[in-house]
ROBA-412934 format. One line per 8 residues: number of its first residue (from 1); for each residue x, y, z of C-alpha. Coordinates in Angstrom, 1 decimal, always signed. Layout:
ROBA-412934
NUM> X Y Z | ...
//
This chain:
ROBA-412934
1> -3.3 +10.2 -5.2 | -3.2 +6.9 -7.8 | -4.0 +3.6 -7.8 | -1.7 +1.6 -10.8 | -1.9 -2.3 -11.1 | +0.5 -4.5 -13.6 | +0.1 -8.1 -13.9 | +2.9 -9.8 -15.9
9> +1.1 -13.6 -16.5 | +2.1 -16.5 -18.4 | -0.3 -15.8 -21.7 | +0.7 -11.8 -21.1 | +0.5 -8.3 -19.3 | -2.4 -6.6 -17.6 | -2.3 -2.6 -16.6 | -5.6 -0.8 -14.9
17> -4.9 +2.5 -13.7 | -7.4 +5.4 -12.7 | -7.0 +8.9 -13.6 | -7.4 +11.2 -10.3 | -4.8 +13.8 -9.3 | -5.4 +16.2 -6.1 | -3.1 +18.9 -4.3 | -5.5 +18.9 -1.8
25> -9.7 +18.3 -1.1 | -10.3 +21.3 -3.3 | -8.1 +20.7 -5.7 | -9.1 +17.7 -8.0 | -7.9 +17.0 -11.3 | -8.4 +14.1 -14.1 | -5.0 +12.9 -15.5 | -3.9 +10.0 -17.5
33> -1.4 +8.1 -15.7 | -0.9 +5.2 -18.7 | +1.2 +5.8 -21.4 | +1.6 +3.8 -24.4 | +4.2 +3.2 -27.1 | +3.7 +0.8 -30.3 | +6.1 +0.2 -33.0 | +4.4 -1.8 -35.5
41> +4.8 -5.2 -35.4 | +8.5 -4.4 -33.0 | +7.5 -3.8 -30.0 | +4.9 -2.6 -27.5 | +5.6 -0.7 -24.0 | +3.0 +0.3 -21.2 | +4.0 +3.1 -18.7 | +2.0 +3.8 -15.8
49> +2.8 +6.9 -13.6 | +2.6 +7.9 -9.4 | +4.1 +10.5 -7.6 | +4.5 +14.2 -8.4 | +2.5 +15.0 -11.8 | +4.9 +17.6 -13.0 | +7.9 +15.3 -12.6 | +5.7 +12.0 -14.3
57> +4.6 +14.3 -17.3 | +8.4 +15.4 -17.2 | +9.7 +12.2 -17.7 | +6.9 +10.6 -20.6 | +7.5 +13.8 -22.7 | +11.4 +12.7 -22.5 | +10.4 +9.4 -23.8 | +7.8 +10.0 -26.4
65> +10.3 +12.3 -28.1 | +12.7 +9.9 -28.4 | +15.1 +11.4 -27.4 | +18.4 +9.4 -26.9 | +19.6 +8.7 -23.2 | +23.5 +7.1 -23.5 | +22.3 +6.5 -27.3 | +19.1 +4.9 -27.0
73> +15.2 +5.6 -26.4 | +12.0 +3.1 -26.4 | +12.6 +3.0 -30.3 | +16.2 +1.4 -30.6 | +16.7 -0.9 -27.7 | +17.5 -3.9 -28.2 | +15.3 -5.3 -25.2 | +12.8 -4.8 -22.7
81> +15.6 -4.8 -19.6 | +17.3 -2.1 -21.7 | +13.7 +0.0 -22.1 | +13.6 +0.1 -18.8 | +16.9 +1.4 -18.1 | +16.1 +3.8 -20.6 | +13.2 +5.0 -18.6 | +15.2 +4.9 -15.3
89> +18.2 +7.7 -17.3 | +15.3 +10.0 -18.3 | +14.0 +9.9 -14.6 | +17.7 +10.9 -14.0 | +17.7 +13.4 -16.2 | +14.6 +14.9 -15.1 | +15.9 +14.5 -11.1 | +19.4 +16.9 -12.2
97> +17.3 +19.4 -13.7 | +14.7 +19.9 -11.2 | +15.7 +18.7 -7.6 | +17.3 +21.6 -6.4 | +14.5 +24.1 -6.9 | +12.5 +21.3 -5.9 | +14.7 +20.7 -2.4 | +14.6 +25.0 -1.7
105> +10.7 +24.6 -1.8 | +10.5 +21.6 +0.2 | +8.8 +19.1 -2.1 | +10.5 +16.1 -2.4 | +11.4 +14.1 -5.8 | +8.6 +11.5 -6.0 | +8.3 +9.6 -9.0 | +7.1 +5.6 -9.4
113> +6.4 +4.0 -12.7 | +5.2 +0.6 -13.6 | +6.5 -0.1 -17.1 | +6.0 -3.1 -19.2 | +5.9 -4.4 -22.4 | +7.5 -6.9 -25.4 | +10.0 -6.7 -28.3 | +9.6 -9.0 -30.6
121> +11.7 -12.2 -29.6 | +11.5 -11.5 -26.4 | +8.7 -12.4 -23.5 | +6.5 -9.9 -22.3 | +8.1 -8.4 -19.0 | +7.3 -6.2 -16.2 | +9.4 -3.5 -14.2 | +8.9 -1.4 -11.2
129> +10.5 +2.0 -11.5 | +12.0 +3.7 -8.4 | +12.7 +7.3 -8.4 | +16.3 +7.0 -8.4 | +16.3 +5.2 -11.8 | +16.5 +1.5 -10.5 | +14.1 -1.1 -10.9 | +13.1 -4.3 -10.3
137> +11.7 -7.0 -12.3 | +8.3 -9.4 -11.8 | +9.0 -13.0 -11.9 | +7.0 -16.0 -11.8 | +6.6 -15.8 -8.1 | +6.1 -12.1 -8.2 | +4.0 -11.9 -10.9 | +3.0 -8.3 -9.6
145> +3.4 -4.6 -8.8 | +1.6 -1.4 -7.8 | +2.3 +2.0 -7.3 | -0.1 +4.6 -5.0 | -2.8 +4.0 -2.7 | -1.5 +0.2 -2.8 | -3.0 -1.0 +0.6 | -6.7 -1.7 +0.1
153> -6.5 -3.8 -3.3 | -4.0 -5.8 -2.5 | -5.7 -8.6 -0.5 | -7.6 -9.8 -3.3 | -4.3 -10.1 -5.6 | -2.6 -12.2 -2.5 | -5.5 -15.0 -2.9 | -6.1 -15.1 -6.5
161> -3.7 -14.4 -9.0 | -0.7 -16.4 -9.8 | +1.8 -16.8 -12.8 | -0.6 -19.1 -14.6 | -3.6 -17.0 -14.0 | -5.7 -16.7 -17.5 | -5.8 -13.2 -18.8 | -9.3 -12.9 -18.5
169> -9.3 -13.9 -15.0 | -6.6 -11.7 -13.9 | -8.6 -8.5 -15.6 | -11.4 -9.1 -13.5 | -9.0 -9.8 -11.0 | -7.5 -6.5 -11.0 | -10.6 -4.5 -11.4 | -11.8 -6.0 -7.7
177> -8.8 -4.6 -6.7 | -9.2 -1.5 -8.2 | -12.7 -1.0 -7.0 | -12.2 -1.7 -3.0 | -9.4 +0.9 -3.4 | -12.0 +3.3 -5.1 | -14.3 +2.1 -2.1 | -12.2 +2.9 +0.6
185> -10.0 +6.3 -0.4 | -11.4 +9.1 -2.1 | -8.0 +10.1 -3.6 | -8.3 +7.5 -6.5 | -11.1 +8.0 -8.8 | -13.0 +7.1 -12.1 | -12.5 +7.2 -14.5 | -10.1 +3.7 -15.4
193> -7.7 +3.0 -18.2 | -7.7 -0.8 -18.4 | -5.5 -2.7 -21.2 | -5.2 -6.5 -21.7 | -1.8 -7.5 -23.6 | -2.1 -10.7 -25.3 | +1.6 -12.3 -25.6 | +3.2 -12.2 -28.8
201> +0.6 -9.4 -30.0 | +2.7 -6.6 -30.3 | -0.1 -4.0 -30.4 | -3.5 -2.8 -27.9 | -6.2 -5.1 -29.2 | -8.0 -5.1 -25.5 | -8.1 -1.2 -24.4 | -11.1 +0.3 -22.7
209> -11.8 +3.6 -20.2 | -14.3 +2.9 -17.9 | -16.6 +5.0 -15.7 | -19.3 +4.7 -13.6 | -21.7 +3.7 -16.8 | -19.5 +0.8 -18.0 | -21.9 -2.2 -17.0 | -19.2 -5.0 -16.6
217> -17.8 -2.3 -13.9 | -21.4 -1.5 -12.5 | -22.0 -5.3 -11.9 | -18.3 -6.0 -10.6 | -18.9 -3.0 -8.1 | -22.2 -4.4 -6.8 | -21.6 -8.2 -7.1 | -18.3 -7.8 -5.2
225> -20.2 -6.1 -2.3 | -22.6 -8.1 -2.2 | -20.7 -11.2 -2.2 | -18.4 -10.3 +0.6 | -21.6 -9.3 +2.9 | -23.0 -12.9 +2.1 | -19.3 -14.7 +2.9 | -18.9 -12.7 +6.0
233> -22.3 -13.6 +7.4 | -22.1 -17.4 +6.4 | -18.9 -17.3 +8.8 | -19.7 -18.9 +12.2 | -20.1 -16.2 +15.3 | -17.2 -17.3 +17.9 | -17.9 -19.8 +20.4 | -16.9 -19.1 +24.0
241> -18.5 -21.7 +25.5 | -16.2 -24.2 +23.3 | -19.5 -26.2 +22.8 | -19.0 -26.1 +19.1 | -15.7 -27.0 +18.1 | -14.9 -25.6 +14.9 | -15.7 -22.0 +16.6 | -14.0 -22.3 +19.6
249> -12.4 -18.9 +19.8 | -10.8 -19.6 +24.0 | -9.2 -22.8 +22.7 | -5.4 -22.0 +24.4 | -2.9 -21.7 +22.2 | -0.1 -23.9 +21.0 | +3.3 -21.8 +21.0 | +2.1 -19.7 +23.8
257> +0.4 -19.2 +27.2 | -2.3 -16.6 +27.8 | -1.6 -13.3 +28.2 | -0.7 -12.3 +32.0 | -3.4 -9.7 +33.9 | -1.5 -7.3 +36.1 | -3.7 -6.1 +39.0 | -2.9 -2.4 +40.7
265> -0.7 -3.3 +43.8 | -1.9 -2.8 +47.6 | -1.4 +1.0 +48.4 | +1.9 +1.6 +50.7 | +0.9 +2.5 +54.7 | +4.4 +4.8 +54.6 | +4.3 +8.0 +56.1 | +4.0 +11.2 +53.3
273> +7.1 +12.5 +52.7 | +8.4 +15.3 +55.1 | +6.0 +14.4 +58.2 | +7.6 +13.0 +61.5 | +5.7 +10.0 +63.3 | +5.0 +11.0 +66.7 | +3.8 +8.6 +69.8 | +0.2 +8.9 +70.0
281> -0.7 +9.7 +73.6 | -3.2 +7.9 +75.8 | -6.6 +9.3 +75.7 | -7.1 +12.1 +78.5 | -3.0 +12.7 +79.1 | -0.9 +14.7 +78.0 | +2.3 +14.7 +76.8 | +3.7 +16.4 +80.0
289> +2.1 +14.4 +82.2 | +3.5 +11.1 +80.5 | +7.3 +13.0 +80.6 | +6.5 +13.5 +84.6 | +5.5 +10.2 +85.0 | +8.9 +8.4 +83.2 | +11.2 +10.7 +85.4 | +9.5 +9.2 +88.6
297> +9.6 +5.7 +87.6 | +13.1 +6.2 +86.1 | +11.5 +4.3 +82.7 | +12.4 +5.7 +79.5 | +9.9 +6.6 +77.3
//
């Protein structure tokens, strides 16, 4: 599995990804899944990777060969928006070549890319990559994206980070979210590729890998824990008593009544199926004697 983060923010670009592959719990494998392309002093491109490894690798050898997709690669385009359509052709071309021996042994075409970056002129932008080719572009109010094991580092991301985040901020940012994902599934694992993209820079002046002996990780991954043990107990317990108002958990709600209890209904006194009532007779006569009796008396019965 991955875990891929991109940040687009107001001073720049942020991508943290970790480098764990696995076909399975025996089979576990360390891959890059960030890519970088620099043209001195042009332009700058991230790509980050999720999905099947054979058809990621595919697609990053097409690009870092440069080879020209409707007459342009990463090299000659005139801007990021056309980069990324670039990117999106190659995971075309990759998708015609492959997906029908790919459909007759029933693995399924799964490819994801964050991709991001500046050309000089232009400001820095971020793209989610599909793996039909199409994309979609952060904005201020989505100043966002990730790919893989997504779930468990998003939360943190939500309540902090916004458009006019500092860079600096938004690294540590990511690397909470990073670290409750490493916390909580197996399948993403040490060790990190982490770059900060200063706007306007055009190159990788802030780009580390970080394991388990990096010390800024080491204090982020026990600070973090410890911080949200120390929140969660400094919480109020809930009131049920409604003695102290500002934990009063059985205060009713406003748009809607309690929820109904249904109670198992009083068991039926019908006969089973398929058995006749009879007339229970009088203790110590018989059914023949009371039929005696009637024709006397001339009473039904």
């Amino acid at each position: 599995m991955t875990y891929c983060v991109g940040l687009c923010l107001k001073d720049g670009l942020v991508f943290l990804s970790d480098t764990r592959t696995n076909a399975g719990v025996d089979q576990i494998g360390t891959f890059r899944k960030m890519t970088l392309f620099q043209k001195n002093g042009d332009r700058f491109f991230t790509l980050m990777s999720a999905g099947n490894l054979a058809i990621t690798q595919a697609v990053k050898e097409i690009l870092l060969q440069g080879q020209l997709l409707n007459g342009s690669n990463l090299w000659t385009v005139a801007n990021a928006h056309d980069a990324a359509v670039v990117v999106g052709d190659a995971i075309k071309q990759v998708y015609e070549r492959d997906h029908e021996a790919l459909e007759k042994a029933g693995i399924d075409f799964n490819c994801n890319l964050i991709f991001g970056g500046q050309i000089k002129g232009e400001r820095p932008r971020l793209f989610n990559i599909y793996s039909a080719g199409n994309f979609i572009e952060a904005t201020p109010e989505t100043c966002y994206f990730q790919i893989g094991e997504s779930k468990y580092g998003k939360p943190i991301l939500d309540r902090v980070l916004n458009f006019s985040t500092p860079l600096n901020l938004a690294t540590k940012c990511a690397l909470i979210s990073m670290d409750s994902t490493l916390n909580s599934n197996i399948s993403v694992g040490l060790p990190l590729d982490l770059l900060v993209y200063e706007k306007n820079s055009l190159k990788a002046d802030k780009l580390v890998t970080l394991d388990e002996s990096n010390p800024y990780f080491q204090m982020i991954h026990q600070l973090w824990g410890e911080k949200l043990r120390s929140a969660f107990n400094s919480i109020s317990e809930p009131s049920w008593s409604g003695a102290h108002k500002s934990s009063a958990i059985s205060a009713p709600a406003k748009k809607m009544g309690p929820l109904p209890i249904h109670h198992q209904p009083p068991r039926s006194r019908a006969t089973k199926p398929g058995i006749k009532s009879t007339t229970r007779a009088k203790p110590g006569r018989s059914t023949a004697a009371r039929s005696s009796v009637s024709k006397k008396t001339g009473k039904k019965t």
